[in-house]
C-alpha positions as CSV (number, residue, x, y, z in Angstrom):
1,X,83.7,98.0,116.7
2,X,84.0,95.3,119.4
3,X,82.2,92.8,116.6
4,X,84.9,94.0,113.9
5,X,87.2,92.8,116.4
6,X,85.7,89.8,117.3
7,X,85.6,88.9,113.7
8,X,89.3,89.6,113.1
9,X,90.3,87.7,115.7
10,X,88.1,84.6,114.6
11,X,89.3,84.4,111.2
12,X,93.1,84.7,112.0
13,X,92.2,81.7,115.1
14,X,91.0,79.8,111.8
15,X,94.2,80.3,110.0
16,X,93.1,83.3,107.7
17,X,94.6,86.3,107.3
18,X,92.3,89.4,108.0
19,X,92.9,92.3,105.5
20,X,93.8,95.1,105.5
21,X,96.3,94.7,108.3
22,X,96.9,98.6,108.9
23,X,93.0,99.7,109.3
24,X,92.0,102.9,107.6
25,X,90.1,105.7,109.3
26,X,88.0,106.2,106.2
27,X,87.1,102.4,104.7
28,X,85.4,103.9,101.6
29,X,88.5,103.8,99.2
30,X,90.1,100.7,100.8
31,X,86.5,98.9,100.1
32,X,86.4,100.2,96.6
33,X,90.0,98.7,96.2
34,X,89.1,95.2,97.8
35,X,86.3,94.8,95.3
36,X,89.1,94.4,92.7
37,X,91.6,93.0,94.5
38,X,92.1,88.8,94.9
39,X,93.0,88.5,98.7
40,X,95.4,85.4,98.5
41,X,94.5,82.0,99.7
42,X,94.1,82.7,103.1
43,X,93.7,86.4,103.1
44,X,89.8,87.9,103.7
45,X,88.8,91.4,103.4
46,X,87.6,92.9,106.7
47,X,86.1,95.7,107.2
48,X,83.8,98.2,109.8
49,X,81.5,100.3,107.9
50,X,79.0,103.0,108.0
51,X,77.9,103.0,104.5
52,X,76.0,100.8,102.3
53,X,77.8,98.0,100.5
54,X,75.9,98.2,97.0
55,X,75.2,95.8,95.4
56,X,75.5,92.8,98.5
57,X,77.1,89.9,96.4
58,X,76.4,86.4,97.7
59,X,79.9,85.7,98.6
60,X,80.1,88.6,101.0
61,X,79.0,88.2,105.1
62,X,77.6,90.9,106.2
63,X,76.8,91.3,110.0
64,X,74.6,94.2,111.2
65,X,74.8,95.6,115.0
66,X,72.1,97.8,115.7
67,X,71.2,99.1,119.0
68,X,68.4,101.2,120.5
69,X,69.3,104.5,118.3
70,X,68.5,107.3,121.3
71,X,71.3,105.9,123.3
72,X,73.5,105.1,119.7
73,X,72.9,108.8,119.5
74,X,74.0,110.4,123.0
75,X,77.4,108.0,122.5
76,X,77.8,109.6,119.1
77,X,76.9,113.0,120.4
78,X,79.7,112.5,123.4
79,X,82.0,110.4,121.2
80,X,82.3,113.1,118.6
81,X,81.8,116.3,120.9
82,X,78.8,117.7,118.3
83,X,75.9,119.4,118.8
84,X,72.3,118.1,119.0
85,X,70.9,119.1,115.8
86,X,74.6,117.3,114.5
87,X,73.9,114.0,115.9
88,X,69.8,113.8,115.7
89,X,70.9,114.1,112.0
90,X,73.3,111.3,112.5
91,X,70.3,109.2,114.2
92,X,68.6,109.3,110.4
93,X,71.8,108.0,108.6
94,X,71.8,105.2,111.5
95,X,68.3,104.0,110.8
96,X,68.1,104.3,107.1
97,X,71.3,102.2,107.1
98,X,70.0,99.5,109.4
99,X,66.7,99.8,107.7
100,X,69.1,98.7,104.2
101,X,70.8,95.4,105.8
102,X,67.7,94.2,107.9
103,X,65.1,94.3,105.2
104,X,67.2,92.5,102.8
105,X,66.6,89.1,105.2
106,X,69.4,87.3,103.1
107,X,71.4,84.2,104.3
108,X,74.7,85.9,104.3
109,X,73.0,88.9,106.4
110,X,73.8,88.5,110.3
111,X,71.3,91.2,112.6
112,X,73.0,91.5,115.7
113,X,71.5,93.5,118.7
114,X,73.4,94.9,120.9
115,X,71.9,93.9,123.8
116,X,73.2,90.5,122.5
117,X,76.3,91.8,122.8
118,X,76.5,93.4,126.1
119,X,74.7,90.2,128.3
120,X,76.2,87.3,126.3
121,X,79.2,88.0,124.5
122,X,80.7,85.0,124.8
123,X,77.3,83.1,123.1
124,X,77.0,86.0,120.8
125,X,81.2,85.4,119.5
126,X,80.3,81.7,119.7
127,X,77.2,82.9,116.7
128,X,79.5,85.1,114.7
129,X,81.8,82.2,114.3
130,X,78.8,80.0,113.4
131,X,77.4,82.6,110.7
132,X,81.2,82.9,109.2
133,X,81.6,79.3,109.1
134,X,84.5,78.9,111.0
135,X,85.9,76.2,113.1
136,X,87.2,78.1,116.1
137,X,87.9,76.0,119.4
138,X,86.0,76.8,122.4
139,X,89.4,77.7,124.1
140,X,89.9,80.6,121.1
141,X,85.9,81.9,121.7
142,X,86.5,82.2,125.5
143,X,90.0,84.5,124.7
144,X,88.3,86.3,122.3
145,X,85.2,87.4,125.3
146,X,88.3,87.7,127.5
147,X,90.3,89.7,125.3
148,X,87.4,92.3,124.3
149,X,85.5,92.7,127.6
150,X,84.4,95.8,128.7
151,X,86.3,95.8,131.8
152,X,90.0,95.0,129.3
153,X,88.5,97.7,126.4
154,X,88.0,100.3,129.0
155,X,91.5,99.8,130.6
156,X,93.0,99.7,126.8
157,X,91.1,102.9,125.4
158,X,92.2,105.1,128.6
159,X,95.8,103.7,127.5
160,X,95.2,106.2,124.0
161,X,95.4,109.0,126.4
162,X,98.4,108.9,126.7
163,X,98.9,109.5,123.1
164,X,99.7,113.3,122.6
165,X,98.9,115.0,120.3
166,X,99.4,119.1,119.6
167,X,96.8,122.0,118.4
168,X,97.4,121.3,114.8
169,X,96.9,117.5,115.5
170,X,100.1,116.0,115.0
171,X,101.5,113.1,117.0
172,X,104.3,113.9,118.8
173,X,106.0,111.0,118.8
174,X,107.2,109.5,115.8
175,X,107.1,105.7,117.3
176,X,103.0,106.2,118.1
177,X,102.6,107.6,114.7
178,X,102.9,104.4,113.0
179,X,100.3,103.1,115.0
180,X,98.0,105.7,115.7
181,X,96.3,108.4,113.9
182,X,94.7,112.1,115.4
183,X,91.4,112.7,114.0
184,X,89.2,115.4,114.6
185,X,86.3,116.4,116.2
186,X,83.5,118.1,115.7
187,X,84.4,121.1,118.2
188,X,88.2,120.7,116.9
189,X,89.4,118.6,119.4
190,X,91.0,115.0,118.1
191,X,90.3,111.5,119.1
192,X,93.4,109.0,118.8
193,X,92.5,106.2,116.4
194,X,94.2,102.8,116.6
195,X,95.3,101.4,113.2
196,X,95.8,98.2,114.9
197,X,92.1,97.8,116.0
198,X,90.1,100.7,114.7
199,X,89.1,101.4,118.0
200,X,89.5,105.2,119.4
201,X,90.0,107.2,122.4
202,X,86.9,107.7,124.1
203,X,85.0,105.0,122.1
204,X,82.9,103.6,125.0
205,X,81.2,106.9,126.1
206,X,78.3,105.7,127.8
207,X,78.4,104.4,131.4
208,X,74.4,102.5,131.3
209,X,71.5,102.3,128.2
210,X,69.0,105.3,129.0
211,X,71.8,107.7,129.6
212,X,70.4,110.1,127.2
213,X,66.8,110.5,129.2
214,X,69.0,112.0,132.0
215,X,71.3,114.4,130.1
216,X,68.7,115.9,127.2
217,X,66.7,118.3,127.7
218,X,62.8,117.9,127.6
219,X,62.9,119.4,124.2
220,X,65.4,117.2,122.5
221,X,64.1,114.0,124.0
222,X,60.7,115.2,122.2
223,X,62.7,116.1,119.1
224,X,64.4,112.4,119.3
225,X,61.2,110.6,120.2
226,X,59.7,112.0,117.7
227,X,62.4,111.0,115.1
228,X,62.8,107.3,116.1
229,X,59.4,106.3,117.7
230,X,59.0,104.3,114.5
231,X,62.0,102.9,113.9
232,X,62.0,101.7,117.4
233,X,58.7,99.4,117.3
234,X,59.5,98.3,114.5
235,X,62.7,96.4,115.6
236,X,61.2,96.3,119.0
237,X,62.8,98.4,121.3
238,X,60.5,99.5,124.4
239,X,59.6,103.8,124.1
């Protein structure tokens, strides 16, 4: 999500218009839509997905974060308040995605780690803009770091907190509900997400990589080793 929001930001510092303005919590109809849609002169179709985009057309920029998947997999597993078994299955939708965009090795396909990400984000936004082909001023790429670091996304996510919601998962305030959406979890709790950013309550949910060696048990690290020892040498990630 902070690369979605890198890229928004980069194409409306380059005079485009990033669409759609209101994000959707589920992308797979407004991406259907888009493909038949003309944009407008400046407008560009933005969007964060899960899925696969099939077939890639050469016109489209594709850029694929991927991350060591054990810890991807204790964030998801905290994020969305699920059970193991729930999330491990997750970690095989993860890699067979990633597995899609990497081995296509096309020009208008970005790989991203996210250890980029996390020790040089202001290099790594200045590389976006490159692969996008924008012309963004230093001054606009050091805002954009500014804007999205970890320190400022952790102060802004604890801010959807304070957006209530009640048992049946409706906001109680009219004013947030233009912005804001309740979704829900997996043990029927609800995460706020922002329509503004696509970015939710308790989106960063790990403190440090490794976390998930710590709070597993021996038998679901062996289950998850198991799963993702080759996926993990392949794009290689230490074991």
């Amino acid at each position: 999500m902070w690369t979605y929001n890198v890229t928004r930001r980069l194409l409306k510092a380059s005079g485009y218009k990033p669409l759609p303005e209101k994000i959707p919590v589920d992308d797979k109809v407004a991406i259907q839509e888009s493909l038949k849609r003309n944009p407008g002169k400046k407008g560009v179709f933005c969007f964060k997905t899960h899925r696969r985009i099939e077939p890639i057309a050469p016109e489209m920029k594709i850029i694929c974060p991927y991350r060591d998947v054990r810890d991807a997999m204790y964030s998801y597993m905290k994020f969305m308040q699920c059970p193991f078994q729930r999330a491990l299955k997750a970690v095989r939708g993860m890699m067979e995605n990633s597995d899609y965009y990497l081995k296509q090795k096309a020009d208008n396909i970005f790989p991203l780690r996210y250890d980029e990400i996390v020790n040089s984000p202001k290099i790594t936004i200045g590389k976006i803009a490159g692969f996008l082909e924008l012309k963004v001023a230093d001054s606009a790429i050091k805002e954009t770091a500014a804007a999205l670091s970890r320190e400022r996304m952790r102060k802004y996510l604890k801010g959807l907190d304070g957006v209530k919601v009640d048992e049946a998962g409706k906001l109680q305030s009219k004013a947030q509900a233009m912005r804001y959406a309740a979704v829900p979890r997996f043990d029927g709790s609800h995460r706020i997400y922002d329509h503004s950013t696509g970015f939710q309550s308790n989106h960063i949910t790990t403190g440090k990589e490794g976390e998930w060696r710590e709070q597993l048990t021996t038998e679901q690290q062996k289950a998850l080793m198991e799963l993702t020892a080759p996926w993990l040498k392949k794009y290689g990630f230490p074991l």
